[in-house]
N, C-alpha and C positions, 0 to 999 in steps of 0.2 A: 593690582594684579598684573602680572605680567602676560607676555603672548605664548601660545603653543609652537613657535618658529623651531624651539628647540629641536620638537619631533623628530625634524629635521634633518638633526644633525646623525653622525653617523656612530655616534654613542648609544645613540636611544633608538635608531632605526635594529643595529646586534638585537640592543635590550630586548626592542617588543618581538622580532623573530624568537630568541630564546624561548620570552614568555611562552607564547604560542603555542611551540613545539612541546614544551614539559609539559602545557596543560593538553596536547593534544594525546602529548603519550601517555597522562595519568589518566586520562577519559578512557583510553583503551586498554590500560590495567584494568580499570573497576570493572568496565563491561565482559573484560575476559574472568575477573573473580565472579560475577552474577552469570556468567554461561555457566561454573565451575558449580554455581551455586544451584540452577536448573539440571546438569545433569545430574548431581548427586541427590535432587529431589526424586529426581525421574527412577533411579539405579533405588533407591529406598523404598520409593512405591512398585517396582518391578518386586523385590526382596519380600516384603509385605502381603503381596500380593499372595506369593507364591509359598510362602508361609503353611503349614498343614497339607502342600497337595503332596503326592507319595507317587508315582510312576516305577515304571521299569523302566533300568536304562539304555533299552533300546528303543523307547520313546520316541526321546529327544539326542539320539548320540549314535552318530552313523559312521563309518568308516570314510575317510578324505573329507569329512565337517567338519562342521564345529558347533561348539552349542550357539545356540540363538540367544541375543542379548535377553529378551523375551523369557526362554527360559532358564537363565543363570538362577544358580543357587533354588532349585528345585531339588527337591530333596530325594533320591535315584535309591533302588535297589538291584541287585546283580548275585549271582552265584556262580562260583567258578573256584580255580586253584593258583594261589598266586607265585608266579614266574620269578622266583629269588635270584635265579643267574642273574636278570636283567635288570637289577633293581639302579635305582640312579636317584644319587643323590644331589641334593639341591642347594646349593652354599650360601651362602651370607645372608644367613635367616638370623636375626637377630628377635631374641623374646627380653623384656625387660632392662637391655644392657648386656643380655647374655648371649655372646655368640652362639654360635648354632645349625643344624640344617636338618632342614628337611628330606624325608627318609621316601622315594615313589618307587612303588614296586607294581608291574604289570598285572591282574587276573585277567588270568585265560578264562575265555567262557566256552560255555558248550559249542558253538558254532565254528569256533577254531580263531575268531578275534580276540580279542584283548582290551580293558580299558584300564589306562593308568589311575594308578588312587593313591592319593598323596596321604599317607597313613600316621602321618604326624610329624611334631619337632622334634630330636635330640640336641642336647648341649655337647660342644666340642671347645676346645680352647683355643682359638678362635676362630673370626666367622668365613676364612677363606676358604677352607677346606676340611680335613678328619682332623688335625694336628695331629698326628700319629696314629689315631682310631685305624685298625687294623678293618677294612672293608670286609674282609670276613665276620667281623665279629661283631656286626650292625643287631641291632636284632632283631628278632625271626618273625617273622607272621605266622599265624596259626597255618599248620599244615593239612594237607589234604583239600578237602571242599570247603568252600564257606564262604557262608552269604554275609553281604557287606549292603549295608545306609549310609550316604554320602549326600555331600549337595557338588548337584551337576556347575562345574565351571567349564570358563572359555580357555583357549591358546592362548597366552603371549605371544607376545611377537619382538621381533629384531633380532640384535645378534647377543643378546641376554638368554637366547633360547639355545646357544650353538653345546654340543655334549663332546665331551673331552674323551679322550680316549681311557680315563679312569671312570668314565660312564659318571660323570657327574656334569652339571650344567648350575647354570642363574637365574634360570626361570623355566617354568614348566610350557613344554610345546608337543601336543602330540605329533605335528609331523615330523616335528626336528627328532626327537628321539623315535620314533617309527625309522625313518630314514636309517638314525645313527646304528639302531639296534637288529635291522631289517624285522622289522613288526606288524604286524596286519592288528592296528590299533583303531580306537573308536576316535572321532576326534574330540575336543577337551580333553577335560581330565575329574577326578573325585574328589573330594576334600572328604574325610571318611570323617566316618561321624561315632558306626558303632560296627562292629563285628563279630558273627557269629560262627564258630566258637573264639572266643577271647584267645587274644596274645598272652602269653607268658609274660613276658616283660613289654607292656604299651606303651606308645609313645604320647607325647603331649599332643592333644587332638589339634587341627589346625582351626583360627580364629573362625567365630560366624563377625559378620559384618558388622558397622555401627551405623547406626540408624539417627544419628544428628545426622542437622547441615551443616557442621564444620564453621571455621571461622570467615567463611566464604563475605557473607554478606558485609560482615566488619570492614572485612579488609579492601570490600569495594567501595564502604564510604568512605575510608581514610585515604582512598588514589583520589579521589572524586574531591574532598576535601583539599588536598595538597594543589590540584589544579585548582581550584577556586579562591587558595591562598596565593597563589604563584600572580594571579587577575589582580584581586585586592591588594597586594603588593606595586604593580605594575601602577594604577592606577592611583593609588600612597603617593608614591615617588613622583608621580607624573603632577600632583597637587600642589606637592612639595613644591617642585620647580616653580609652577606659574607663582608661590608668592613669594618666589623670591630664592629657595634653593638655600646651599651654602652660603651665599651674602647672607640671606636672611638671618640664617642662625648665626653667622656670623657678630651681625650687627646686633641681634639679641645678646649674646653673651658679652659684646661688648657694654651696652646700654645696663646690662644689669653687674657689669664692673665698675662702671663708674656711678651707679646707684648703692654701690656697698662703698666704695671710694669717698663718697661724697658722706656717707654715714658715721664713718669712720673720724674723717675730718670734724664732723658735727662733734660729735664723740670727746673725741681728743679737745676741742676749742670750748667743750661745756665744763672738762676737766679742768684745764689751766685755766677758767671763770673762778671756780671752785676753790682753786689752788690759793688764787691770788688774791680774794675774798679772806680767807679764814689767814694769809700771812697779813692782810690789811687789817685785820683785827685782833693778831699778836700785838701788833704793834703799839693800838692804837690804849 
């Protein structure tokens, strides 16, 4: 067995930094997948939770708020007339492979606010913008009054939220579009569920949620894993050396050339025995 002097050197000193680092940054993938793995438990049991309650949505949905994590996807009623001027559309909604977007159009309510209700998908050719879909000719929401069932959502946030001046945007924000639109808006927004009286022609209603935990868990034992391989690797190679390293296999693969070498030999010198046996008995 040889000595650990190696360590030493400045090959193996890189090495073990490397190791270290990959396995400190796969420790801190898994742990960011298992946080990813708890919130999505938590946003399930919220979802779950709130399952069958029914509210008015001025409950939970106040002007300059926003819904409470608490009570997302609480399922809201509201009656009012919805605001077509202002409607704003929402780009790169993709359903299936199918570009798309999403159609939000304000209802005014009795008090003189507004909450946006995002009333469903339509398909477009493709998912940037109308592709030529004439904005006028979106289509209508039921006119006059009408009461609407949604489930209560939050704002996004960033500049995914910003509204173009063809009144479309990438993500729904009631300040951002209040602002854009000057609005006295509730804050969130609906995910419309049903409405009465019915559209003429309705939209694809927008998704409810999924209730797995995703591949969350999986994919924190496969980081957790990789650092653990990155270890037993390290620690391989470091074995390797003390008996011996490259000489060693070296000298193996020599030792087992000259063990076929020698076979060989044997071989051929049992042949020409053979050879010269059966000519010594032509002979004889």
């Amino acid at each position: 067995m040889g000595s650990f002097r190696f360590l030493l050197s400045r090959r193996w000193i890189l090495f073990g930094i490397t190791v270290v680092l990959l396995t400190y940054v796969a420790y801190l993938l898994g742990q960011w997948q298992f946080h990813r793995l708890d919130d999505r438990r938590e946003r399930n049991a919220i979802v779950e939770r709130n399952e069958g309650r029914t509210v008015d949505v001025g409950q939970i949905m106040s002007p300059g708020g926003d819904v409470d994590a608490e009570d997302e996807w609480t399922a809201v009623t509201a009656t009012g007339t919805y605001d077509v001027a202002n409607t704003v559309v929402v780009r790169y909604r993709t359903r299936d492979g199918q570009p798309g977007a999403d159609i939000v159009v304000p209802l005014r309510l009795d008090d003189g606010t507004s909450v946006l209700v995002d009333r469903g998908w339509m398909a477009t050719e493709n998912s940037g913008d109308l592709a030529g879909s004439d904005p006028d000719a979106l289509p209508d929401p039921p006119g006059g009054e009408v009461e609407i069932v949604g489930y209560a959502r939050s704002d996004a946030e960033g500049r995914s939220t910003e509204v173009t001046d063809t009144q479309s945007t990438r993500a729904i924000s009631s300040d951002a579009i209040g602002q854009a639109l000057d609005l006295d808006l509730l804050g969130g927004f609906v995910d419309l569920a049903e409405e009465t009286p019915a559209a003429a022609d309705p939209l694809v209603p927008p998704p409810l949620p999924e209730l797995d935990e995703g591949p969350h868990f999986f994919y924190g034992l496969q980081w957790w894993f990789f650092g653990a391989l990155a270890v037993f690797g390290f620690f391989y190679l470091m074995y390797d050396e003390v008996r011996g390293g490259p000489a060693r296999r070296d000298r193996l693969r020599a030792e087992k050339r000259a063990r076929v070498e020698a076979q060989e030999r044997q071989q051929a010198e049992i042949q020409a025995r053979i050879r010269a046996e059966r000519e010594a008995s032509r002979r004889g």
